[in-house]
GULUM-409738 format. One record per residue (C-alpha): residue in three letters; x negated, y, z negated. Coordinates in nm, 4 decimals. Example, Ala and Ser with C-alpha at 12.3 -4.5 7.8 and 13.67 -1.06 7.14 Angstrom:
<sites>
site aa=ALA, px=-1.2300, py=-0.4500, pz=-0.7800
site aa=SER, px=-1.3670, py=-0.1060, pz=-0.7140
</sites>
This chain:
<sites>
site aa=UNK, px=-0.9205, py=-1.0667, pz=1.9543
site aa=UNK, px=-0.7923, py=-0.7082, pz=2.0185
site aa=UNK, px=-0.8288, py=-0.4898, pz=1.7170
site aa=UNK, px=-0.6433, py=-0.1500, pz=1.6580
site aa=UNK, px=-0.7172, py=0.0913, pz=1.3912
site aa=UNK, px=-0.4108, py=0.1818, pz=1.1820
site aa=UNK, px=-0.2331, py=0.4711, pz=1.2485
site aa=UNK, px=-0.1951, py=0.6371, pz=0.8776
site aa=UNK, px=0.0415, py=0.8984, pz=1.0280
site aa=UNK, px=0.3921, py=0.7221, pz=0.9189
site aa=UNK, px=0.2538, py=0.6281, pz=0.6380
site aa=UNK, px=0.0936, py=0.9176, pz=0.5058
site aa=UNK, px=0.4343, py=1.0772, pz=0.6206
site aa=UNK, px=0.6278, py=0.8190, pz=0.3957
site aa=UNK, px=0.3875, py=0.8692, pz=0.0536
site aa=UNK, px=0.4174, py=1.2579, pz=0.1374
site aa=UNK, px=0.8184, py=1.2633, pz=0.1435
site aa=UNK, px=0.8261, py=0.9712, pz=-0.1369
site aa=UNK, px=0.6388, py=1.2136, pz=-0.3712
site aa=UNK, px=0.8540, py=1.4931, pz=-0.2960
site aa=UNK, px=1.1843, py=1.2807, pz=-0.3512
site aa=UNK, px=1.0023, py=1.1513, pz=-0.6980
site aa=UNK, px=0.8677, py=1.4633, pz=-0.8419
site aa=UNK, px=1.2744, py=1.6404, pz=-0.7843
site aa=UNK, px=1.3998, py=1.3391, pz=-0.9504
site aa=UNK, px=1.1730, py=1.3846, pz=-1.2277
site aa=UNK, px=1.2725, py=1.7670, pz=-1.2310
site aa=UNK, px=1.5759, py=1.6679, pz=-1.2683
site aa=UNK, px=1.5483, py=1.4536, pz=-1.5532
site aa=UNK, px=1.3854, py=1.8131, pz=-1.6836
site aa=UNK, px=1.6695, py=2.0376, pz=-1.6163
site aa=UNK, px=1.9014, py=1.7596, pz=-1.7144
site aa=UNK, px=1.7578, py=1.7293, pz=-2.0518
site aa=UNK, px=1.7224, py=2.0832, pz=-2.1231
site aa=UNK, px=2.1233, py=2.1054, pz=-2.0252
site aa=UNK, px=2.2439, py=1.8779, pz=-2.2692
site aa=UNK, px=2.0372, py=2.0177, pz=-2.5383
site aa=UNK, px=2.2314, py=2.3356, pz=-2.4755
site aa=UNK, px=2.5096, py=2.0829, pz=-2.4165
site aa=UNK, px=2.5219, py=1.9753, pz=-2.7549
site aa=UNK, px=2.3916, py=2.2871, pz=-2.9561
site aa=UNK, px=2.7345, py=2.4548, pz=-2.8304
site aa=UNK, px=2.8744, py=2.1868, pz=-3.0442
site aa=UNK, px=2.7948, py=2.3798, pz=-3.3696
site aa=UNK, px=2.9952, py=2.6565, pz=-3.2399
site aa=UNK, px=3.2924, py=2.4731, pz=-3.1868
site aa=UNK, px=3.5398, py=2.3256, pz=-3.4191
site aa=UNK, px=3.5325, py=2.0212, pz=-3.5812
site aa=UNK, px=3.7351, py=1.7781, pz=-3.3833
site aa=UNK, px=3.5682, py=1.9592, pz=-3.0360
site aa=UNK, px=3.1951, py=1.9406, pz=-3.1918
site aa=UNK, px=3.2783, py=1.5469, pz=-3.2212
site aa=UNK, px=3.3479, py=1.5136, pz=-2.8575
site aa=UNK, px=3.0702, py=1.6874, pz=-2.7438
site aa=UNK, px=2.8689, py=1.5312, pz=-2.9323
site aa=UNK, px=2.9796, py=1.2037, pz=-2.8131
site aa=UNK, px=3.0033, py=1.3006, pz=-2.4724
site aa=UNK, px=2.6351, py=1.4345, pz=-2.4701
site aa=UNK, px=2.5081, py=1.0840, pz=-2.5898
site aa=UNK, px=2.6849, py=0.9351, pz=-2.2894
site aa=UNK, px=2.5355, py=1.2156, pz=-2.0848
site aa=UNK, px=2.1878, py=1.1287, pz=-2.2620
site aa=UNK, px=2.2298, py=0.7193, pz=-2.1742
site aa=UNK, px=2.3067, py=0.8266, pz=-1.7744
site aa=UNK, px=2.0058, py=1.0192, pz=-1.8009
site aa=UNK, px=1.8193, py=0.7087, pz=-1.9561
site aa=UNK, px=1.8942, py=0.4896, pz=-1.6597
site aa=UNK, px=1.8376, py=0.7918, pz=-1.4250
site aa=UNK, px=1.4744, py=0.7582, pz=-1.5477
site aa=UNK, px=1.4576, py=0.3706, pz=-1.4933
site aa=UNK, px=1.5552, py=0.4471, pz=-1.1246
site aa=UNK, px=1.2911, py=0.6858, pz=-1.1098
site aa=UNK, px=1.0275, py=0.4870, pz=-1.2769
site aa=UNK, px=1.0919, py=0.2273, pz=-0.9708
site aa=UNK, px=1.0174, py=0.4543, pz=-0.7343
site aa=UNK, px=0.7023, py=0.5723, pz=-0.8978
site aa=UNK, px=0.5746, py=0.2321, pz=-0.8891
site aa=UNK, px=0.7301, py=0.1993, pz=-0.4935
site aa=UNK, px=0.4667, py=0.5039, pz=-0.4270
site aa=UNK, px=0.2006, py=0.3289, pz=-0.6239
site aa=UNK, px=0.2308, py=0.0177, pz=-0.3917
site aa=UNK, px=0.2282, py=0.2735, pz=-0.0775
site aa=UNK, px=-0.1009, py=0.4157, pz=-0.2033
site aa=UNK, px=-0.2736, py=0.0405, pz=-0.2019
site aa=UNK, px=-0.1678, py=0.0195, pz=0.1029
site aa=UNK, px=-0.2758, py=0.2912, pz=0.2430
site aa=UNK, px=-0.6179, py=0.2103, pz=0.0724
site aa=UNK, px=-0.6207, py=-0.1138, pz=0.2287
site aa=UNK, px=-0.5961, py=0.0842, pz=0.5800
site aa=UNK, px=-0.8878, py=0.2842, pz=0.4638
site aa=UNK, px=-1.0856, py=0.0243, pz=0.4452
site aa=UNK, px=-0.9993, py=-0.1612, pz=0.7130
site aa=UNK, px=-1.1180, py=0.1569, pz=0.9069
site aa=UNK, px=-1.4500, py=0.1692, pz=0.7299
site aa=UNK, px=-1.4735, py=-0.1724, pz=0.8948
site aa=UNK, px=-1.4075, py=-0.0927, pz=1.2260
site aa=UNK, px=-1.6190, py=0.1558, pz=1.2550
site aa=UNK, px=-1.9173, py=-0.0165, pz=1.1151
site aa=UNK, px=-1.7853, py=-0.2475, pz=1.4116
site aa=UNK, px=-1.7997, py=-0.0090, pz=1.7084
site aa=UNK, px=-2.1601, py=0.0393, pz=1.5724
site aa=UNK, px=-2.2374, py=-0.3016, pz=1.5987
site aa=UNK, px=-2.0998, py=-0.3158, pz=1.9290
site aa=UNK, px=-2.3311, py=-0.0134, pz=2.0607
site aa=UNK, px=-2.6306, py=-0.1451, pz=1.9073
site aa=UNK, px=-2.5795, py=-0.4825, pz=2.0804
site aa=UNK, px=-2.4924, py=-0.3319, pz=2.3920
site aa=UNK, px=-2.8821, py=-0.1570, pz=2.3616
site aa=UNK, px=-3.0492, py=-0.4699, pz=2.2345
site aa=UNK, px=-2.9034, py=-0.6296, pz=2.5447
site aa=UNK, px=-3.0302, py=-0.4342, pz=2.8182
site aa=UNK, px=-3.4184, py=-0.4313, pz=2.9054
site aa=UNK, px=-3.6140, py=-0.1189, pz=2.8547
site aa=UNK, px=-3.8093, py=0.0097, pz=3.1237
site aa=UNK, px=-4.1596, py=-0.0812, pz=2.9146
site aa=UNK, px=-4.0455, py=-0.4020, pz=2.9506
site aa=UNK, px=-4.0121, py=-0.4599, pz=3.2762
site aa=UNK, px=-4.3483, py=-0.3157, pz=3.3408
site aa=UNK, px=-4.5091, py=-0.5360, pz=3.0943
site aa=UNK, px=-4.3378, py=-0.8171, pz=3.2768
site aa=UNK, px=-4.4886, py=-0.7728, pz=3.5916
site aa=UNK, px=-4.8127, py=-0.6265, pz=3.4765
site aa=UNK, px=-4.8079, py=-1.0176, pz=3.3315
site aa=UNK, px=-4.7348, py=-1.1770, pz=3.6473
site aa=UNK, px=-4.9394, py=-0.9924, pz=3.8357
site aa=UNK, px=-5.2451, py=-1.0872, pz=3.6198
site aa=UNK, px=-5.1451, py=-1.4375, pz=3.5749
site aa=UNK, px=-5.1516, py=-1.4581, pz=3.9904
site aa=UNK, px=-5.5160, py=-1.2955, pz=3.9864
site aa=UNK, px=-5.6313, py=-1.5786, pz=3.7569
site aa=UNK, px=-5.4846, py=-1.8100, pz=3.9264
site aa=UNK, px=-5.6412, py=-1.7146, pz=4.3001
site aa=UNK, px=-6.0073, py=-1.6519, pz=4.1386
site aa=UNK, px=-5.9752, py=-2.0647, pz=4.0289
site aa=UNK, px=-6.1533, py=-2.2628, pz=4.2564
site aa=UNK, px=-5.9926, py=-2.5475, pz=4.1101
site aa=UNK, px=-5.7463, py=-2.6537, pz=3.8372
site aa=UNK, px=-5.9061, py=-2.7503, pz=3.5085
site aa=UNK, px=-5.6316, py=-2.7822, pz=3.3236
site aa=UNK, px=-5.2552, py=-2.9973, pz=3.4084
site aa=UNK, px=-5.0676, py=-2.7080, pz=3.3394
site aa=UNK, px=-5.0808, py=-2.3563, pz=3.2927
site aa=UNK, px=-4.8668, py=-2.1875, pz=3.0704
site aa=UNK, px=-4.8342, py=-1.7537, pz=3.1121
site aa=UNK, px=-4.8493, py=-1.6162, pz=2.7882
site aa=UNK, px=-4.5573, py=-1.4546, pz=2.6312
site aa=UNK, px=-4.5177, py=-1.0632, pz=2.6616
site aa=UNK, px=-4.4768, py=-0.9255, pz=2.2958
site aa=UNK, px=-4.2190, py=-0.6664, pz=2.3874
site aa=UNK, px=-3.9678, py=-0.9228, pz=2.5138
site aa=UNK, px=-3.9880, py=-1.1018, pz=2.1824
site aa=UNK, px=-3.9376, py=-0.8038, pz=2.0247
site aa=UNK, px=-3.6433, py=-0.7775, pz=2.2304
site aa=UNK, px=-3.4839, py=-1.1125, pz=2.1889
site aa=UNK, px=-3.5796, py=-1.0746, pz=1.8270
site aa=UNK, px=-3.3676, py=-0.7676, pz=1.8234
site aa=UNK, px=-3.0737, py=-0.8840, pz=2.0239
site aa=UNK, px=-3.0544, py=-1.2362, pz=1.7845
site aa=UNK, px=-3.0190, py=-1.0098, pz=1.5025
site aa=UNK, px=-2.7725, py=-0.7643, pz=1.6624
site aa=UNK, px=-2.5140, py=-1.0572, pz=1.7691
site aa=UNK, px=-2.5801, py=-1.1987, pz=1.4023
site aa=UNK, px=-2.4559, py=-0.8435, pz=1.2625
site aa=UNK, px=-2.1491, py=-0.8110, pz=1.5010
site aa=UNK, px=-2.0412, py=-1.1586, pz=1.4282
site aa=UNK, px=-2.0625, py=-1.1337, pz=1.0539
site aa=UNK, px=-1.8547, py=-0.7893, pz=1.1016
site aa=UNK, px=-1.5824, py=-0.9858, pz=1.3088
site aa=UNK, px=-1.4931, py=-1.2261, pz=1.0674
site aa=UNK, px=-1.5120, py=-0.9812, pz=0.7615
site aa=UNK, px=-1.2712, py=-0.7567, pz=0.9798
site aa=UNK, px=-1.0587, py=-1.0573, pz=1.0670
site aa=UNK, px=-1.0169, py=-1.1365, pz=0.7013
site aa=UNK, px=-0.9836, py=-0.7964, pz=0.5803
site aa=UNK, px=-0.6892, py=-0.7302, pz=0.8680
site aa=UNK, px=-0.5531, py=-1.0891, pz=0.7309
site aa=UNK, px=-0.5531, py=-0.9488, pz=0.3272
site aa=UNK, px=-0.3775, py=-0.6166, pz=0.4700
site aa=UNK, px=-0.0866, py=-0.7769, pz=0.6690
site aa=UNK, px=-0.0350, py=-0.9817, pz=0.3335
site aa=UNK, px=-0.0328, py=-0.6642, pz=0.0862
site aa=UNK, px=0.1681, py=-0.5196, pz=0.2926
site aa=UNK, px=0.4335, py=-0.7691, pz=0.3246
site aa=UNK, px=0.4017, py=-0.8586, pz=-0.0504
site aa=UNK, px=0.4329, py=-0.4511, pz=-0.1656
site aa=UNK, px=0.7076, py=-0.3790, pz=0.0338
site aa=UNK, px=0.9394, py=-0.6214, pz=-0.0519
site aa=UNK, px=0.8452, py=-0.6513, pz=-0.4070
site aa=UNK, px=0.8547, py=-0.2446, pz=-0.4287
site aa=UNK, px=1.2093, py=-0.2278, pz=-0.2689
site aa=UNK, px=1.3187, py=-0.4975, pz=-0.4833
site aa=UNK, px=1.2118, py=-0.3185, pz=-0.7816
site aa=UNK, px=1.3572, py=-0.0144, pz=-0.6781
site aa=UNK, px=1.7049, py=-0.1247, pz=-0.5557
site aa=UNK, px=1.7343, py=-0.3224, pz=-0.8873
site aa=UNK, px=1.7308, py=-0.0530, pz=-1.1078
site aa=UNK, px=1.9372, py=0.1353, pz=-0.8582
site aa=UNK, px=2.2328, py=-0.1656, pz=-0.9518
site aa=UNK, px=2.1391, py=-0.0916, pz=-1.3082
site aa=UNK, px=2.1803, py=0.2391, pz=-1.3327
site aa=UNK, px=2.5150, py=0.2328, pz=-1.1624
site aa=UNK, px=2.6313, py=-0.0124, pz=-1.3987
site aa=UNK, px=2.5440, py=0.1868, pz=-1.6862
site aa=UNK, px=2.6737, py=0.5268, pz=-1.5394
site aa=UNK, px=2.9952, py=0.3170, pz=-1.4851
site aa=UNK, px=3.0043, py=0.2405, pz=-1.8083
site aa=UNK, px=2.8654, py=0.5175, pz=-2.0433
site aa=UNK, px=3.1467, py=0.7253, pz=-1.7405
site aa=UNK, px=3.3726, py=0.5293, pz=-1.9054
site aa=UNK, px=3.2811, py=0.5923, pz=-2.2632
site aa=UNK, px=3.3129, py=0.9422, pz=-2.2190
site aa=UNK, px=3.6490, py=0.9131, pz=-2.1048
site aa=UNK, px=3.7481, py=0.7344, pz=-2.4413
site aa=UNK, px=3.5891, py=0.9951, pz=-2.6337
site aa=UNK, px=3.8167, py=1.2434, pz=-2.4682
site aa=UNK, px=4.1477, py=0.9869, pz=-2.5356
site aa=UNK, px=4.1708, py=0.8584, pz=-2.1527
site aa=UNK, px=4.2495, py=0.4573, pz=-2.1802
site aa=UNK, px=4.0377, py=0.2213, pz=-2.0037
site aa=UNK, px=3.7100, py=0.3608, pz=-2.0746
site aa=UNK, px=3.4005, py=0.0720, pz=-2.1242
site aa=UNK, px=3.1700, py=-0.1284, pz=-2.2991
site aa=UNK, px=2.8656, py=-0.2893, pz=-2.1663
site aa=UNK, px=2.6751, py=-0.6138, pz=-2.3212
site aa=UNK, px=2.4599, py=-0.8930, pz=-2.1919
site aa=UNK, px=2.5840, py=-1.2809, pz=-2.1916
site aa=UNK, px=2.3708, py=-1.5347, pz=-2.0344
site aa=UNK, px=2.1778, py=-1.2893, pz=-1.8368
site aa=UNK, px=2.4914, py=-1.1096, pz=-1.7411
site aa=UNK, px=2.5946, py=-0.7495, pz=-1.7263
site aa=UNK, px=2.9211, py=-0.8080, pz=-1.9484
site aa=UNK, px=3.2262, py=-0.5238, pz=-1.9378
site aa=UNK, px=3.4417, py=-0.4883, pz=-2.1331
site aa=UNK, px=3.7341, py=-0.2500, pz=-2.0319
site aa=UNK, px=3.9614, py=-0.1090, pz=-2.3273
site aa=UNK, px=4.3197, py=-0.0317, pz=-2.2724
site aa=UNK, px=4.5995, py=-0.0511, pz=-2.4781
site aa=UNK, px=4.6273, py=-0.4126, pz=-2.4835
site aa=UNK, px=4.3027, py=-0.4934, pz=-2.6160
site aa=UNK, px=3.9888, py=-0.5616, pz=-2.4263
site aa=UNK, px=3.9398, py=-0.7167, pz=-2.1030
site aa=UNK, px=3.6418, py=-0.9224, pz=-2.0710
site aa=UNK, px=3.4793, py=-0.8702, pz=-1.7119
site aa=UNK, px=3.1240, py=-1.0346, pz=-1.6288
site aa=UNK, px=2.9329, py=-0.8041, pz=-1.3613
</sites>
């Protein structure tokens, strides 16, 4: 199995431009606030009749504002999901790193040293002298006795293979749990996020309308819930029209 190290570039790109697009909206919401404040202080300057519709506009004002915030609450918690993901890719990196370095100290275990191979034949060498100085064969079999440094060896090359295997299948999981958080937090994040997008353009639809009744245009709105529903209800002259969003 190939494995690639993630390239954090996009992402990092993504969370970087995210968190600029979040921290204006919340800005916003700032400046926003601090305008209808002065919105609606004006109102004690005014007349009577004229203080009444600003201050009844500003509260329509202040419930756009409210679903403004919803929106960017969403993507807050959009960025938040980006971040665990980009965690997850961290980590996964840590891993194949500690892999590469598995890989290298296999590839060393592997190959004989030169102390071995001397030992080696230093071993067969003496194992023919012995042999030649018999003047006959005592024994069925002889056996030449193990060299110390190639158990060594093979005792470091089991445990090197043991190592890089373990690391495979962690990595092979771990690349398994990232594919899956990433699938999960992007479509639950954009859901979230392009939910409260429909909700706050139903409620600037409707507080829009409000605001328009305040200032005696017909047809302005009222919002309510029926059975899970978004329910409208448009005013005009004729009474209300019942419309479920």
């Amino acid at each position: 199995m190939v494995h690639r190290p993630p390239d954090t570039r996009l992402l990092n790109n993504l969370i970087t431009n995210e968190l600029s697009y979040s921290k204006h909206l919340h800005s916003l919401l700032t400046l926003s606030s601090s305008s209808q404040a002065a919105f609606s202080a004006y109102a004690s300057a005014s007349s009577q009749d004229l203080a009444r519709v600003i201050v009844n506009v500003a509260a329509c004002l202040s419930g756009a504002d409210d679903a403004l915030a919803d929106y960017a609450g969403a993507v807050d918690e959009w960025r938040d999901g980006l971040a665990r993901i980009k965690s997850a890719e961290e980590e996964l990196g840590l891993i194949l790193r500690d892999r590469e370095i598995f890989v290298t100290r296999l590839l060393k275990a592997s190959k004989p040293q030169k102390a071995n191979r001397d030992s080696l034949i230093n071993l067969g060498l003496s194992n023919i002298r012995a042999s030649l100085s018999e003047t006959s064969l005592s024994s069925p079999s002889h056996h030449p006795a193990s060299s110390p440094s190639s158990s060594t060896q093979l005792t470091k090359l089991a445990t090197a293979q043991a190592e890089l295997q373990a690391c495979e299948g962690h990595l092979a999981r771990k690349e398994l749990e990232l594919e899956h958080l990433r699938s999960s937090i992007v479509r639950q994040g954009l859901e979230g996020r392009l939910r409260a997008l429909i909700r706050c353009a139903e409620i600037w639809r409707v507080v829009g309308g409000e605001g328009l009744g305040v200032l005696g245009f017909g047809g302005h709105e009222k919002v309510g819930m029926a059975n899970g529903h978004v329910v409208i209800g448009v005013v005009g002259e004729e009474g209300v029209v019942v419309v479920v969003g």
